[in-house]
ROVEX-801229 format. One line per field, with one value per residue (C-alpha): x, y, z; residue number from 1; residue in one letter. Coordinates in Angstrom, 2 decimals. Layout:
% ROVEX-801229
east (X/...)
north (Y/...)
up (Z/...)
k (NUM/...)
r (A/...)
% end
This chain:
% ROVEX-801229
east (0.00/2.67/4.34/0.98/0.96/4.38/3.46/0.59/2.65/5.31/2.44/0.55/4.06/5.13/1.72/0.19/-2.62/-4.53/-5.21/-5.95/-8.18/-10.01/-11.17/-12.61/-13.83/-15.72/-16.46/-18.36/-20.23/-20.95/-22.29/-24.91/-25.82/-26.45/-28.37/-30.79/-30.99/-32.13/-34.08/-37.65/-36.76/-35.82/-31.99/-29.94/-28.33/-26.90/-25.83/-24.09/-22.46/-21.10/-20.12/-18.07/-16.34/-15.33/-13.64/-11.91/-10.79/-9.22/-7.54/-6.40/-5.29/-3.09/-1.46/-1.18/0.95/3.49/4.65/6.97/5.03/8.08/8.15/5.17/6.90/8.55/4.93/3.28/1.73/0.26/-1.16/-2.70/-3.97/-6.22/-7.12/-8.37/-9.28/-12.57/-13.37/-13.06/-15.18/-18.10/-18.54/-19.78/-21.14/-21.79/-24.70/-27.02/-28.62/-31.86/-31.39/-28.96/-28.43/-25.22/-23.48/-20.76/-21.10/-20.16/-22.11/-19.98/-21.56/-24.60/-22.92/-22.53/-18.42/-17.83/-14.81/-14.29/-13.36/-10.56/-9.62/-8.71/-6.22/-4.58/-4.62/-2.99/0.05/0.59/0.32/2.33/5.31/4.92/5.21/8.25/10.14/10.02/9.84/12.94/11.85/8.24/7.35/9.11/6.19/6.54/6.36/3.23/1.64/2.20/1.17/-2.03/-3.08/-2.34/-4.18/-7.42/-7.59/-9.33/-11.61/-12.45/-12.99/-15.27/-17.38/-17.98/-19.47/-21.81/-20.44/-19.25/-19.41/-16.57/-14.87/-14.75/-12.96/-10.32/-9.46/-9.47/-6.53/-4.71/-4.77/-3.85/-0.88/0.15/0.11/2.20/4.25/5.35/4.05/4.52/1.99/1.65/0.67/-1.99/-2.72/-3.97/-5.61/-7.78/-8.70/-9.17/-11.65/-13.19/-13.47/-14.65/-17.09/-20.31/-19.13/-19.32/-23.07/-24.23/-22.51/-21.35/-24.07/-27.72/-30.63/-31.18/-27.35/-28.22/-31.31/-29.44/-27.44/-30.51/-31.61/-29.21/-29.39/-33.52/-34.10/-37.85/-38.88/-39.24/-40.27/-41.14/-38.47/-34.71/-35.14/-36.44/-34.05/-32.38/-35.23/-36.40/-32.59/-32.94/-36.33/-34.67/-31.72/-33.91/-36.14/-32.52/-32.06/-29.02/-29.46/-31.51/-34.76/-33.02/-31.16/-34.08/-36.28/-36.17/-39.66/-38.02/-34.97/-37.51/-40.07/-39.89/-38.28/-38.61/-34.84/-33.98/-30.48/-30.73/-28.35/-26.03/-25.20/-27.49/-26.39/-25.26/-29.31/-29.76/-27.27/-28.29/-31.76/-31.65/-28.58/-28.61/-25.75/-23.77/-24.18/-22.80/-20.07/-18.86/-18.43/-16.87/-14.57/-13.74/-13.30/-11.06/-9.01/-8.31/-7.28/-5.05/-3.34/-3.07/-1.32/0.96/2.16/3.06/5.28/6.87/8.67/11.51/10.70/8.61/6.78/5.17/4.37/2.22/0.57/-0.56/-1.57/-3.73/-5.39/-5.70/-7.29/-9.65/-11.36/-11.31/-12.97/-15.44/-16.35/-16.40/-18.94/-21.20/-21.72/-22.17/-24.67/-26.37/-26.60/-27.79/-24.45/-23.68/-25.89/-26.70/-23.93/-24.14/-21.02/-20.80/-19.47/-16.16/-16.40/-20.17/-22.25/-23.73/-21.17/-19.04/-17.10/-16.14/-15.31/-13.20/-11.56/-11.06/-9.27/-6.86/-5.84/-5.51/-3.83/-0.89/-0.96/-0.40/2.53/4.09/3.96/5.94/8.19/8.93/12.63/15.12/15.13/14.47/10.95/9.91/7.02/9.92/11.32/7.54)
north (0.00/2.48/1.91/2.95/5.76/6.55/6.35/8.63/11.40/11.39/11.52/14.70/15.90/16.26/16.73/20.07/19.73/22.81/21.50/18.42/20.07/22.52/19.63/17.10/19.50/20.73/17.60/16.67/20.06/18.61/15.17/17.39/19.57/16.29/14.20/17.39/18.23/14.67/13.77/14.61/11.75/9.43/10.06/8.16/5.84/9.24/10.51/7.13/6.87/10.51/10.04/6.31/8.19/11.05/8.15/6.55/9.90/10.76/7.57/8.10/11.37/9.74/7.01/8.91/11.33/8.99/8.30/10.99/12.46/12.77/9.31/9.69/11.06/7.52/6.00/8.71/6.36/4.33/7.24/8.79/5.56/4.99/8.60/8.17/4.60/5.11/8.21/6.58/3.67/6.58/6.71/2.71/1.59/4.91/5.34/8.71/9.17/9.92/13.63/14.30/13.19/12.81/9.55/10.37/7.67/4.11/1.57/-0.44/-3.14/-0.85/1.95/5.00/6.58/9.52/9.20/12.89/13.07/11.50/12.24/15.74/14.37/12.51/15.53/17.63/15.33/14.27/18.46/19.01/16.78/18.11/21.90/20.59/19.31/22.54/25.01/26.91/26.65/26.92/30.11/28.51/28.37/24.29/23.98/26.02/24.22/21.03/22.26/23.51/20.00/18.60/21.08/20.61/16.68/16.40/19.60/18.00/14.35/16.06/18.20/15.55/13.50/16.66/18.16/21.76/22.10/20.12/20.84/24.29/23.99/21.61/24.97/26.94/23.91/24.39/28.32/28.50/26.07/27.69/31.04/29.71/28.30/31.89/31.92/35.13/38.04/38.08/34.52/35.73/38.24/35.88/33.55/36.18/37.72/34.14/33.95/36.91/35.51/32.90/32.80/33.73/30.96/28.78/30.20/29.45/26.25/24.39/24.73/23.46/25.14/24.43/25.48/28.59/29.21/28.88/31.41/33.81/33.30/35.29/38.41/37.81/36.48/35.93/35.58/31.58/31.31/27.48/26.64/27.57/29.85/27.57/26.35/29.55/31.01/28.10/28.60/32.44/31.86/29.11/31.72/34.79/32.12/31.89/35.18/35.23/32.95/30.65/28.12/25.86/22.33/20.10/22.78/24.16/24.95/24.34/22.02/19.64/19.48/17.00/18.74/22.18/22.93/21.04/19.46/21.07/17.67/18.59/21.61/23.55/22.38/26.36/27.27/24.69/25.36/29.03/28.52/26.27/28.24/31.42/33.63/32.99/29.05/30.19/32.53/29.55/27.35/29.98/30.97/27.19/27.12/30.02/29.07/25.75/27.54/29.87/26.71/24.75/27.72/28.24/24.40/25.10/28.33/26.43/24.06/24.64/21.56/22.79/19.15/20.10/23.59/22.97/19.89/22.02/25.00/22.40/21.13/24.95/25.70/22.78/24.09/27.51/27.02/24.66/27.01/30.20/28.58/26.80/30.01/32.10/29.78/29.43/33.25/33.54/35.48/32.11/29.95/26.69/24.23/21.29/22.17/20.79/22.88/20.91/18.82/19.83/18.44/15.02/12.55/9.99/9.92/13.47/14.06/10.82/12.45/15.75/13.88/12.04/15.32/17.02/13.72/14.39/18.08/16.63/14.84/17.89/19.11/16.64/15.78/19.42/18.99/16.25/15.74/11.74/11.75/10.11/8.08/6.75/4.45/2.56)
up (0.00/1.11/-2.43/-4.15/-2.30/-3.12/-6.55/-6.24/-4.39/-7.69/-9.79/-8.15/-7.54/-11.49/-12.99/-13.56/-10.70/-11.51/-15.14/-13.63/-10.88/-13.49/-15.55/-13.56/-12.18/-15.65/-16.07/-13.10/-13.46/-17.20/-15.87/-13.22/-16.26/-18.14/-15.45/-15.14/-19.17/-19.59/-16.27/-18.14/-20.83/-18.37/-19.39/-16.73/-19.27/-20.85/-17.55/-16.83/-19.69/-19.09/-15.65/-16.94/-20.02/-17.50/-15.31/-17.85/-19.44/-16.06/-16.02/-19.46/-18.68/-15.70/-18.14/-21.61/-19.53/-18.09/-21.54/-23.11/-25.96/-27.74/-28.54/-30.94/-33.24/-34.22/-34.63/-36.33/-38.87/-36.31/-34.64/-38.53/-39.25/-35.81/-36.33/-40.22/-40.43/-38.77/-40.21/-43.65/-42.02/-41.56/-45.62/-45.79/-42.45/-41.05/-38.37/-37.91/-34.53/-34.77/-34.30/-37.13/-40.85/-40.70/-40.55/-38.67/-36.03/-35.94/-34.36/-31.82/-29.99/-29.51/-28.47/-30.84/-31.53/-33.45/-35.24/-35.80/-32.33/-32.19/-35.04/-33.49/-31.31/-34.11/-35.88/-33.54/-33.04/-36.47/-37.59/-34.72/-36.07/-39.25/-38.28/-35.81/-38.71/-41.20/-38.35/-39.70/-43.27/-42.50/-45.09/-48.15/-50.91/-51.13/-47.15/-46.91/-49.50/-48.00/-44.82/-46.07/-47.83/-44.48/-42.96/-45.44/-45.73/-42.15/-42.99/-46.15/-44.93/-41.81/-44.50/-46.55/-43.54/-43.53/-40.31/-41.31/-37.69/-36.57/-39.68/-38.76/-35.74/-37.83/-39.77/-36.41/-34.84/-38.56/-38.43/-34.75/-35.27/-38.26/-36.60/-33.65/-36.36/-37.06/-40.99/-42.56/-42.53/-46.69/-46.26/-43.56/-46.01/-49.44/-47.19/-46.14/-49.11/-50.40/-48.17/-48.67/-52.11/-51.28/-49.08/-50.86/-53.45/-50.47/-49.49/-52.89/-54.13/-51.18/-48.10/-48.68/-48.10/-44.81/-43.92/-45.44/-43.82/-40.30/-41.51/-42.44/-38.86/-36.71/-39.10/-39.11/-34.89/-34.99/-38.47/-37.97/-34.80/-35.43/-37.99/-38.60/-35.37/-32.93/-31.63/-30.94/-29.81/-26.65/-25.76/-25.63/-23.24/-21.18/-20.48/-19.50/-17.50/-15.44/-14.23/-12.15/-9.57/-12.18/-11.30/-9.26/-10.24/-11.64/-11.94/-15.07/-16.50/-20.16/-19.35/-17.64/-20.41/-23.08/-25.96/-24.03/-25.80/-28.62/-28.00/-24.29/-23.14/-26.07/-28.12/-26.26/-22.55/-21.61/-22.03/-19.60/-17.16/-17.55/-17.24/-13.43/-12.38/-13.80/-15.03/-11.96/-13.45/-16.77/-15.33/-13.44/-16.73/-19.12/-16.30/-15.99/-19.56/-20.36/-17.49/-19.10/-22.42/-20.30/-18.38/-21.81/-23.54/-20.28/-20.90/-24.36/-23.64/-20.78/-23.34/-25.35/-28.14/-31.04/-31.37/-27.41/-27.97/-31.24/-29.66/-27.05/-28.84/-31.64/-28.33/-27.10/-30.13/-30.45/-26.55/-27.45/-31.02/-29.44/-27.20/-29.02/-31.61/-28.90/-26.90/-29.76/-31.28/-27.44/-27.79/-31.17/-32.35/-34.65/-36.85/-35.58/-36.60/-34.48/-32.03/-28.35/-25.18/-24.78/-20.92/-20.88/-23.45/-23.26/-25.82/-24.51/-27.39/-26.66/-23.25/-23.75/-26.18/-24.63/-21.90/-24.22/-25.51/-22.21/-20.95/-24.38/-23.19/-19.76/-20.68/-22.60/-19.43/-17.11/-19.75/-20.89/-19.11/-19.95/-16.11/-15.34/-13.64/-10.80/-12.76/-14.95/-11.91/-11.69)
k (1/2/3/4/5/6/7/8/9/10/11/12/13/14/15/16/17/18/19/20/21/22/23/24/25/26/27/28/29/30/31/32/33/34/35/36/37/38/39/40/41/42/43/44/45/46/47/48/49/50/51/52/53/54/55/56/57/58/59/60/61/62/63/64/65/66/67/68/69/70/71/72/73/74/75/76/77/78/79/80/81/82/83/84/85/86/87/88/89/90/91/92/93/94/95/96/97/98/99/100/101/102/103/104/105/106/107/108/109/110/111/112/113/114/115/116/117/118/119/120/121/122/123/124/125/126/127/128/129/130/131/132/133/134/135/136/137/138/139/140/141/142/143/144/145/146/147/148/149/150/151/152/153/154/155/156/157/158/159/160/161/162/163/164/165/166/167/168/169/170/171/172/173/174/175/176/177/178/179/180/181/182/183/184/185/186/187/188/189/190/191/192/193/194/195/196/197/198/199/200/201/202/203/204/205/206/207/208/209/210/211/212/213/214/215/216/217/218/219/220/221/222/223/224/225/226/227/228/229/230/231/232/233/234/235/236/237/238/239/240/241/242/243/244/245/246/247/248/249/250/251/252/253/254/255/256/257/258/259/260/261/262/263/264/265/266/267/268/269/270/271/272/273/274/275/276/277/278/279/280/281/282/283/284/285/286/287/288/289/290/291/292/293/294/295/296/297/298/299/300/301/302/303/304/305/306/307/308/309/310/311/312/313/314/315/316/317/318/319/320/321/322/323/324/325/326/327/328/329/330/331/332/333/334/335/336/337/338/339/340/341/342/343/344/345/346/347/348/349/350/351/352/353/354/355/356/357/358/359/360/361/362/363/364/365/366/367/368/369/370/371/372/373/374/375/376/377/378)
r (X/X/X/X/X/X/X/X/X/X/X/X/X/X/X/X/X/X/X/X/X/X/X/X/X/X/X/X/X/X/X/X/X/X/X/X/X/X/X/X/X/X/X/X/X/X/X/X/X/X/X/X/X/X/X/X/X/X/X/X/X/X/X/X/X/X/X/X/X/X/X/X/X/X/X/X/X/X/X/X/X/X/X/X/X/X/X/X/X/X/X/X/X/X/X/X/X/X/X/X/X/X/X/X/X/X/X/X/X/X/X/X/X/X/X/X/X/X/X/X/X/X/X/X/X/X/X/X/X/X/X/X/X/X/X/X/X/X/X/X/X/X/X/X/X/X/X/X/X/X/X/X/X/X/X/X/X/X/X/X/X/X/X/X/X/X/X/X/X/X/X/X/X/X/X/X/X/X/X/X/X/X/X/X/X/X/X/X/X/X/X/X/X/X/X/X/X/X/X/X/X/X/X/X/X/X/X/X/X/X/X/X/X/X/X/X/X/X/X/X/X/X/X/X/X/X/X/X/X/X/X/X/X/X/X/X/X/X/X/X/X/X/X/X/X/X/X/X/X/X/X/X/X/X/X/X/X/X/X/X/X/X/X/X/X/X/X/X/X/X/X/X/X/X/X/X/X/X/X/X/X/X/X/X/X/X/X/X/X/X/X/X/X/X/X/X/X/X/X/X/X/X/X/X/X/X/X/X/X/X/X/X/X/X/X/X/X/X/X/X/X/X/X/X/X/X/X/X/X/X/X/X/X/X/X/X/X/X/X/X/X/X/X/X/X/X/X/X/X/X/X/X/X/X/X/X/X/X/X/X/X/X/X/X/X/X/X/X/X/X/X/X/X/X/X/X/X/X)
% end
């Protein structure tokens, strides 16, 4: 016993406890927000299943971050090909849920995975490599190119599944990588004005009608009350229903009726929280959020290896998009685009996830010195 808890005292001694501390403890604040968003449907098996994917992601955390991250590098392959292979998998034995048409899930054993998911881990490690390696050559014309249709396969792969959502924040982990990269301003410059370019191309040719008419709906609140803005609009009520202090835990009028807010267990979880605990409720999770940005971004200034620091900031990026888009779309600033509140939302697939990255940013951390851990003894 005394050498387990030897063990345990080198562990909390070299890992970054606050990190640690901040997200299980967003976490278990995401399983309560859960359990209440999905009491009225009789939602238990969700909640369960959130509460045993935010164990196991804590014990991944612990385990991924005993082994030096560095060592991926040698078996990036391995790590592309668990990343891709079930994404590809999505385009012949795909599964939608019942609330999406997307196939985007695969059905294991009768229990839903999103591929995506992890495939933003894999992403960030195998980009990560790839910046590490031309980082002193990175804004030669060839590089960048190559960069960029590294950058676009996952984007593409993820729009084709019909998630623009989750594609987006793929070109939010490329352009904050690149950026920390240090890519030239002209570069900055093009892409920008490619965009510009672009983007009505995109509104006519690319997203459907129904895309589109999300779109419509944040520059016209009101004029669909039952259709594109509906959804918007019971998450608007649920949040003014809050106040400050909120209704009470369980005691939402909307959160507790069936179909009261569309999605309220999952991309719309912050109406929920906001509507049984109020703003203070809401304050409490963005601060929880931003402060897990802030300690992922300290981790990746703390090291001197370029392979760390863009790991971290392609998992930085990947909360902070997440987050940006849910709230704005919770608080009608965004269209509707089918993104979850990163440690909040009801998806087992996710938070896992989440905690395998944080566990890779986790070992950046205790392995950020060519000092012989403690851990490495066991």
């Amino acid at each position: 016993m005394g050498k387990v808890w030897s063990r345990i005292a080198d562990y909390m001694r070299e890992c970054d406890k606050l990190l640690l501390f901040l997200c299980i403890t967003a976490g278990s604040y995401g399983c309560v927000a859960v359990l209440s968003a999905t009491r009225a449907e009789g939602g238990n098996r969700q909640f369960l299943m959130q509460a045993f994917c935010l164990c196991l992601g804590i014990l991944a955390v612990i385990i991924i971050s005993q082994f030096d991250y560095r060592r991926t590098a040698r078996f990036w392959p391995l790590v592309a090909a668990i990343a891709l292979i079930p994404v590809l998998l999505t385009f012949f034995i795909g599964y939608a849920p019942g609330n999406t048409d997307d196939k985007a899930w695969l059905m294991i054993g009768g229990i839903t995975f999103q591929p995506s998911e992890l495939l933003k881990i894999g992403f960030s490690i195998t980009f990560a490599l790839h910046l590490g390696r031309v980082h002193s050559e990175i804004n030669k014309i060839k590089n960048v190119f190559l960069l960029c249709v590294h950058g676009a396969l996952p984007v593409i792969l993820i729009h084709l599944q019909g998630d623009d959502g989750t594609a987006l924040v793929f070109a939010f982990m490329f352009l904050a990588m690149m950026f920390a990269a240090g890519l030239k301003i002209w570069y900055w410059i093009s892409a920008f004005g490619a965009a510009a370019i672009g983007a009505p191309l995109a509104y006519f040719f690319v997203l459907n009608d129904d895309q589109r008419a999300r779109i419509l709906s944040v520059f016209n609140m009101g004029s669909d009350p039952l259709g594109a803005d509906y959804q918007q609009a019971q998450g608007k009520a649920a949040l003014a229903n809050g106040g400050f202090f909120g209704q009470g835990l369980f005691r939402g009028s909307l959160t507790q009726t069936k179909n009261g807010i569309p999605e309220g267990h999952n991309d719309f979880i912050f109406t929920c929280i906001g509507e049984e605990l109020g703003m203070l409720g809401c304050m409490v999770v963005v601060i929880l959020l931003f402060a897990i940005c802030m300690r992922i971004l300290k981790i990746s200034k703390s090291t001197s290896d370029s392979y760390g620091k863009y790991i971290c900031v392609g998992i930085f990026a990947m909360f902070a998009a997440q987050t940006i888009i849910n709230l704005g779309m919770c608080l009608s600033l965004l269209p509707v685009i089918g993104v979850t509140l990163p440690l909040f939302s009801a998806g087992g697939t996710s938070l896992l996830c989440l905690f395998l990255g944080i566990g890779v940013v986790m070992s950046v951390h205790m392995h950020r010195s060519s000092l012989k851990l403690h851990l490495h003894d066991i």
